[in-house]
C-alpha positions as CSV (number, residue, x, y, z in Angstrom):
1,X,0.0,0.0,0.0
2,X,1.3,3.2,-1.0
3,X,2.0,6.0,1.3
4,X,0.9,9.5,1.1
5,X,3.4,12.5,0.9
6,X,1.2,13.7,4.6
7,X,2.4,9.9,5.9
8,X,5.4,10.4,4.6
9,X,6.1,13.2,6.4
10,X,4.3,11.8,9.7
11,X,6.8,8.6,9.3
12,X,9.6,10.5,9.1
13,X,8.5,12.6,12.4
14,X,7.7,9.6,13.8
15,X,11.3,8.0,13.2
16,X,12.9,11.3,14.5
17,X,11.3,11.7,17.5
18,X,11.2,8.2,18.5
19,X,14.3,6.5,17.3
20,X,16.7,9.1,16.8
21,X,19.7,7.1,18.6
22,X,19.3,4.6,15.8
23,X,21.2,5.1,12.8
24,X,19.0,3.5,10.0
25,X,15.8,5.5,11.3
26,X,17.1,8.9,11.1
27,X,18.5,7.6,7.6
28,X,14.9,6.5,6.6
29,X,13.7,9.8,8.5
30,X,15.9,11.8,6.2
31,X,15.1,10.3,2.5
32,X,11.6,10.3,3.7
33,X,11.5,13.5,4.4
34,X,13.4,14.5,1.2
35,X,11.2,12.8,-1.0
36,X,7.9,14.7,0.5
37,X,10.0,18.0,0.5
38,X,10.9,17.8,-3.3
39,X,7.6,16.5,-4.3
40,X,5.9,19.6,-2.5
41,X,8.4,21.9,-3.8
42,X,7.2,20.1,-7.6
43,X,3.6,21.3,-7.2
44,X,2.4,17.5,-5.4
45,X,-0.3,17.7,-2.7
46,X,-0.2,16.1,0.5
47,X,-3.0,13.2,-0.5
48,X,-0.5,11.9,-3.8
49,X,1.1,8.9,-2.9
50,X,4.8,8.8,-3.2
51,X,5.5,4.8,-4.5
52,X,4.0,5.5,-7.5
53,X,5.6,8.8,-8.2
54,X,9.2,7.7,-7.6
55,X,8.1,4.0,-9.5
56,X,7.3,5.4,-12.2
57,X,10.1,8.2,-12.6
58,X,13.4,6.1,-10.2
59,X,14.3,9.2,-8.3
60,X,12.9,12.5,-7.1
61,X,15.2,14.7,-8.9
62,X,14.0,13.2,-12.0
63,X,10.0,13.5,-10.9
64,X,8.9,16.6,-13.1
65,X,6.9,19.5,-12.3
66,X,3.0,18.4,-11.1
67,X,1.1,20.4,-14.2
């Protein structure tokens, strides 16, 4: 089941606040919260579900402006 960018970002608050002495959460934390930043910063709303995007384009940087 694909998350939205709002989980995404929920997650990666989640993983900060809670597990922040563990190395692989804050790393999760961090590309999670990338990935909803640059999305955002494309024009993609909260409810768009990030899987697909990043499925169907391999990486962030390459996801292009939301028309």
């Amino acid at each position: 089941m694909a998350v939205t960018i709002m989980e995404a970002l929920q997650s990666a608050d989640y993983n900060l606040q809670k597990h922040m002495k563990l190395e692989f959460a804050r790393s999760i934390a961090r590309e999670q919260l990338h990935n909803a930043v640059i999305l955002l910063e494309k024009g993609y709303e909260l409810n768009d579900e990030v899987e697909p995007i990043l499925e169907e384009y391999g990486n962030v940087n390459d996801v292009p402006e939301k028309k």
